[in-house]
mmJSON file of the N, C-alpha and C atoms, coordinates in Angstrom:
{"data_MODEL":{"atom_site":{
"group_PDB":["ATOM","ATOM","ATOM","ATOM","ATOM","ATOM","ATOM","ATOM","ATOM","ATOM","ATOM","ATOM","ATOM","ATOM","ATOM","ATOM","ATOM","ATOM","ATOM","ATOM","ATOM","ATOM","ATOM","ATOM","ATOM","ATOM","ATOM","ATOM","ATOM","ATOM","ATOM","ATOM","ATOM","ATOM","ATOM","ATOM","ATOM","ATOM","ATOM","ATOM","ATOM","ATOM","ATOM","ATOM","ATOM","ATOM","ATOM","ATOM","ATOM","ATOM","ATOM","ATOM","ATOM","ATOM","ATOM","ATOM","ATOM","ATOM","ATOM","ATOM","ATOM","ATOM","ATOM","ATOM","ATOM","ATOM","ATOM","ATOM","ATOM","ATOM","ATOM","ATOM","ATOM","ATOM","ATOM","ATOM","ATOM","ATOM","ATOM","ATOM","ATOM","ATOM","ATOM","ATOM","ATOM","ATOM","ATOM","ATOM","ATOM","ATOM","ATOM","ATOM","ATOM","ATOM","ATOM","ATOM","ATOM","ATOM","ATOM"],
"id":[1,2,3,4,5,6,7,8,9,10,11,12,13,14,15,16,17,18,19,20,21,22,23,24,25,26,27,28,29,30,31,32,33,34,35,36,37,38,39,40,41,42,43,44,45,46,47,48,49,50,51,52,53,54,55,56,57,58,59,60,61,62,63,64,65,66,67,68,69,70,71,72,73,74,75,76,77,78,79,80,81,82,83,84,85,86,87,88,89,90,91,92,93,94,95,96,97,98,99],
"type_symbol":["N","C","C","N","C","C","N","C","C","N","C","C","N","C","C","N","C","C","N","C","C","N","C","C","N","C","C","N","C","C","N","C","C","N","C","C","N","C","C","N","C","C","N","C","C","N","C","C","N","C","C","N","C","C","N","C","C","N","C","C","N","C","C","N","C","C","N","C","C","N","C","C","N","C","C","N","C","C","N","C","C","N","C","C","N","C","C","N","C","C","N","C","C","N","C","C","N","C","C"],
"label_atom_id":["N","CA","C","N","CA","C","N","CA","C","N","CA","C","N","CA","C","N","CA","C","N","CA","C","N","CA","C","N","CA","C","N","CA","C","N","CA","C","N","CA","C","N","CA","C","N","CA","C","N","CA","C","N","CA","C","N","CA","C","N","CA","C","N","CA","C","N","CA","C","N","CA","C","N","CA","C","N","CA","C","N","CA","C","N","CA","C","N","CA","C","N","CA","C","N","CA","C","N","CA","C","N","CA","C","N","CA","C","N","CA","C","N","CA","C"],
"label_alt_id":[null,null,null,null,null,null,null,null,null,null,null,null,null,null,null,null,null,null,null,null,null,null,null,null,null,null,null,null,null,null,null,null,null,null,null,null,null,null,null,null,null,null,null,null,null,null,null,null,null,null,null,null,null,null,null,null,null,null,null,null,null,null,null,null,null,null,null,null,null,null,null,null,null,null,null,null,null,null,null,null,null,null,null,null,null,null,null,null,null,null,null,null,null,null,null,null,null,null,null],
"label_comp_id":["UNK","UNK","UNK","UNK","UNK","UNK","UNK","UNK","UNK","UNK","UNK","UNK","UNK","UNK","UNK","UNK","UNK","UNK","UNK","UNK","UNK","UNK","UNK","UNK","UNK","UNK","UNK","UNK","UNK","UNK","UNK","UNK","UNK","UNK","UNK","UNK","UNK","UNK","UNK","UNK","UNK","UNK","UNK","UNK","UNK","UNK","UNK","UNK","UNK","UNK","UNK","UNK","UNK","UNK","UNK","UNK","UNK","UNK","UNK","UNK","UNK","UNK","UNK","UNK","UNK","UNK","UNK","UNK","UNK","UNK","UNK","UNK","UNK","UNK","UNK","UNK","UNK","UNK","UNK","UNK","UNK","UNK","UNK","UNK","UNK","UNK","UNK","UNK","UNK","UNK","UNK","UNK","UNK","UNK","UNK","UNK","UNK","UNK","UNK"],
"label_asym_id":["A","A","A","A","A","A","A","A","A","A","A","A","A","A","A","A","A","A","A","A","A","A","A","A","A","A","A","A","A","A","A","A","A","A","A","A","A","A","A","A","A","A","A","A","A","A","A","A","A","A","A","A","A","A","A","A","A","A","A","A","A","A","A","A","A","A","A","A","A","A","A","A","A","A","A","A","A","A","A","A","A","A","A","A","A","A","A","A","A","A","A","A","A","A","A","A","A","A","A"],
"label_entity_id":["1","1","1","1","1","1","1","1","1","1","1","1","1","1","1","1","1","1","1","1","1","1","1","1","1","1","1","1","1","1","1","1","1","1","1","1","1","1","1","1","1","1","1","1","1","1","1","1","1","1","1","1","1","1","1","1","1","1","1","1","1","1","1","1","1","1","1","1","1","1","1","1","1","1","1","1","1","1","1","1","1","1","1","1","1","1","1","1","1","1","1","1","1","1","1","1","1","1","1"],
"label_seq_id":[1,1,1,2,2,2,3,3,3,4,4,4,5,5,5,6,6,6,7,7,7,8,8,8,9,9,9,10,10,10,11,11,11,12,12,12,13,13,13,14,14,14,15,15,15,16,16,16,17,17,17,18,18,18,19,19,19,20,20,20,21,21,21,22,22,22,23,23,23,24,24,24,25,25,25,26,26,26,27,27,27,28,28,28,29,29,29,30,30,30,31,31,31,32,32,32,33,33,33],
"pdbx_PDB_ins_code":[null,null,null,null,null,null,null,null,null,null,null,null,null,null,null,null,null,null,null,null,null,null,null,null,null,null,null,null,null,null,null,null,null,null,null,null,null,null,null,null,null,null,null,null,null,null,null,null,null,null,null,null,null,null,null,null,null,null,null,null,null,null,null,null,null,null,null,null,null,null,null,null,null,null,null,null,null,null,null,null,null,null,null,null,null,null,null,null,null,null,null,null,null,null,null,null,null,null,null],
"Cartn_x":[18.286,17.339,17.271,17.419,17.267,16.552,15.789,14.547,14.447,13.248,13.395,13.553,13.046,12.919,11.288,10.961,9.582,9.137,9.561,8.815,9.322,11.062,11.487,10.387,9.981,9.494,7.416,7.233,6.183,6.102,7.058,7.044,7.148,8.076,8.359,7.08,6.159,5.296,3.999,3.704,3.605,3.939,4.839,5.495,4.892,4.945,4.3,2.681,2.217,0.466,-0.219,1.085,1.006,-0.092,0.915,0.168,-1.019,-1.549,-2.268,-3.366,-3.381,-4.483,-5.234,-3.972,-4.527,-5.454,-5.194,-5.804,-7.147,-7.093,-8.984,-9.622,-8.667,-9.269,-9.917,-9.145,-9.689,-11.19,-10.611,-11.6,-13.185,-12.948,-14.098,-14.714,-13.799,-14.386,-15.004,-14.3,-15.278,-16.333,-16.655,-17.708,-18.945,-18.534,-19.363,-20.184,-19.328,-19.31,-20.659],
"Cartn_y":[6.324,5.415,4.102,3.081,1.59,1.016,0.693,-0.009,-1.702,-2.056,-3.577,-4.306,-5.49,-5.926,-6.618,-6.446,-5.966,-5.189,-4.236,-2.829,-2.643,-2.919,-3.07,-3.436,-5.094,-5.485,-5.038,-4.69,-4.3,-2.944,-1.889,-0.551,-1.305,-2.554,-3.097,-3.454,-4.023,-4.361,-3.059,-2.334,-1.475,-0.746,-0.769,-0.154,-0.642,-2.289,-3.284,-2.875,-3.16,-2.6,-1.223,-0.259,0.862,1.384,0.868,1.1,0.271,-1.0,-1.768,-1.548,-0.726,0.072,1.217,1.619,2.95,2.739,1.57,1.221,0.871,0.224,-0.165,0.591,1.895,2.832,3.54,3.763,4.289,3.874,2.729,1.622,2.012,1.51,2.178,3.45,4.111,5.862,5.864,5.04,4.954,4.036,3.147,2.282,3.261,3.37,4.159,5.569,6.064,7.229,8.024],
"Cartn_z":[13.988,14.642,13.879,14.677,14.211,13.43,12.781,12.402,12.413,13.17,13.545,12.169,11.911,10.908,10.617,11.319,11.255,10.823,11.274,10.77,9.337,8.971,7.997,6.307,6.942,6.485,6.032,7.24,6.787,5.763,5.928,5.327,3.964,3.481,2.129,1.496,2.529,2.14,1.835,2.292,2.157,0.902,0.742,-0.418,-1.861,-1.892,-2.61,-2.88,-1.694,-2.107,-2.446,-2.185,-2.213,-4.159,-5.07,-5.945,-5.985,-5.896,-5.941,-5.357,-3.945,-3.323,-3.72,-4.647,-5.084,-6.602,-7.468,-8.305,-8.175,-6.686,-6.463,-6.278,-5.297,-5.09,-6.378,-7.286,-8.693,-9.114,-9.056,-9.895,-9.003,-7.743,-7.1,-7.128,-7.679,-7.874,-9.359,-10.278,-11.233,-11.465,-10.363,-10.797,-10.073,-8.647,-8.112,-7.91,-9.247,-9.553,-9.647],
"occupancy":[1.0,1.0,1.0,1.0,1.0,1.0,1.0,1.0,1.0,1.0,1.0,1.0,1.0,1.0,1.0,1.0,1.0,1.0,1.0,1.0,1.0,1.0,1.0,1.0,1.0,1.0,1.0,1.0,1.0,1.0,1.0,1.0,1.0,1.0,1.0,1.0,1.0,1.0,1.0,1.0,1.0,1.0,1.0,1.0,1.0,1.0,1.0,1.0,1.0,1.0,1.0,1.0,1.0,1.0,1.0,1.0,1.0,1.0,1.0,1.0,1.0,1.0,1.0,1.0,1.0,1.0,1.0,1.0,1.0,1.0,1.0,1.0,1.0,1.0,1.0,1.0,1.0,1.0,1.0,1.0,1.0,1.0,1.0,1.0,1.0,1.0,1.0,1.0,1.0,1.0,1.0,1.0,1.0,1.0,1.0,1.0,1.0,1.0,1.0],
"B_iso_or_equiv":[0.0,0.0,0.0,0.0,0.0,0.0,0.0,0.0,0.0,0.0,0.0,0.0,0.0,0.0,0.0,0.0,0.0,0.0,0.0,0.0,0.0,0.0,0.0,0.0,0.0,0.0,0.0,0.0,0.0,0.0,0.0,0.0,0.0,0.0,0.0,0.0,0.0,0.0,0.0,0.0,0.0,0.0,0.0,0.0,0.0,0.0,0.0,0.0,0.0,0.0,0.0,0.0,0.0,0.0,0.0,0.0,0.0,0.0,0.0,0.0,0.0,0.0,0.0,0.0,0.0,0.0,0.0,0.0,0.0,0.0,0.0,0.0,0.0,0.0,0.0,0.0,0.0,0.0,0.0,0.0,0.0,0.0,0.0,0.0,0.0,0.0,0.0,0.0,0.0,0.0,0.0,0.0,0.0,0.0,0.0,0.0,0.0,0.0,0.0],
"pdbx_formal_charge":[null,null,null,null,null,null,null,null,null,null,null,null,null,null,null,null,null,null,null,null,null,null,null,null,null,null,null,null,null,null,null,null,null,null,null,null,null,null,null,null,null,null,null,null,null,null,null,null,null,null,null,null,null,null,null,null,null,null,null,null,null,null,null,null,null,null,null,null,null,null,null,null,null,null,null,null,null,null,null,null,null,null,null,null,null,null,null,null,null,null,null,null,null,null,null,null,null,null,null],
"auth_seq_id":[1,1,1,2,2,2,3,3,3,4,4,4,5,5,5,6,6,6,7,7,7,8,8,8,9,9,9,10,10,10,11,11,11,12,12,12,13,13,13,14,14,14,15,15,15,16,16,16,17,17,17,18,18,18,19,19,19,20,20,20,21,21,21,22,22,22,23,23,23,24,24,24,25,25,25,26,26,26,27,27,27,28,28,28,29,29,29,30,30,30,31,31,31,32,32,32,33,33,33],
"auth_comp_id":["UNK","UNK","UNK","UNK","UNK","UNK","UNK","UNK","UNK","UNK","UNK","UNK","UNK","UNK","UNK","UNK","UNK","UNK","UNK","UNK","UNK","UNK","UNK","UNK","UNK","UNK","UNK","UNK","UNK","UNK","UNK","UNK","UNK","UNK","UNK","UNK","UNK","UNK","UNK","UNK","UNK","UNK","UNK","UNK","UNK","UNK","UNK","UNK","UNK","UNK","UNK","UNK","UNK","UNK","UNK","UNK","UNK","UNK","UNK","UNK","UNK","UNK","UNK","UNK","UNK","UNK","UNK","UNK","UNK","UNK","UNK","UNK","UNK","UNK","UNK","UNK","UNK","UNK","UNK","UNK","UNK","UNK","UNK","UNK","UNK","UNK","UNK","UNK","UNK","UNK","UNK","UNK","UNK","UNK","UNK","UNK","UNK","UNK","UNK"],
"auth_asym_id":["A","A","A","A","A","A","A","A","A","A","A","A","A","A","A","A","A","A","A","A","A","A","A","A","A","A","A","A","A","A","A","A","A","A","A","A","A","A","A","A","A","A","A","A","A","A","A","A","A","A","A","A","A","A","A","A","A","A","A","A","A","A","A","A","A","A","A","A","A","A","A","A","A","A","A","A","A","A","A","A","A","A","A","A","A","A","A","A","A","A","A","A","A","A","A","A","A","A","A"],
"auth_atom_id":["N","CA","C","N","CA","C","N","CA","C","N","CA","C","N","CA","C","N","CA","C","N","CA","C","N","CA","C","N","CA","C","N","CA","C","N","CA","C","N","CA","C","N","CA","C","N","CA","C","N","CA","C","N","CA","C","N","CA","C","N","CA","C","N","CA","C","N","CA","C","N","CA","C","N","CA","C","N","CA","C","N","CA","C","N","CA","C","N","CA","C","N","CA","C","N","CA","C","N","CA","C","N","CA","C","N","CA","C","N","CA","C","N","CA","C"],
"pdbx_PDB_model_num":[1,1,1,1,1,1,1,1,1,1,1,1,1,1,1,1,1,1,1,1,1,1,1,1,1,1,1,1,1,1,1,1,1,1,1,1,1,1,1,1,1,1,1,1,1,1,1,1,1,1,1,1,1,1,1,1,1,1,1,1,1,1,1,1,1,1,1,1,1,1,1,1,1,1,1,1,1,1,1,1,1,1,1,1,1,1,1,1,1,1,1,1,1,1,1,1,1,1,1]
}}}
């Protein structure tokens, strides 16, 4: 199956915030804790 370059691009991006989301997420579990 094909993948546009769109979609390409967004999964990259994705990929990119992937850790970065998960860090706030942290961060928020320990402020709010």
């Amino acid at each position: 199956m094909r993948i546009g370059p769109v979609a390409a691009t967004k999964r990259k991006f994705l990929n990119i915030l992937k850790p970065f989301v998960g860090t706030v997420y942290d961060i928020n579990q320990a402020v709010f804790r």
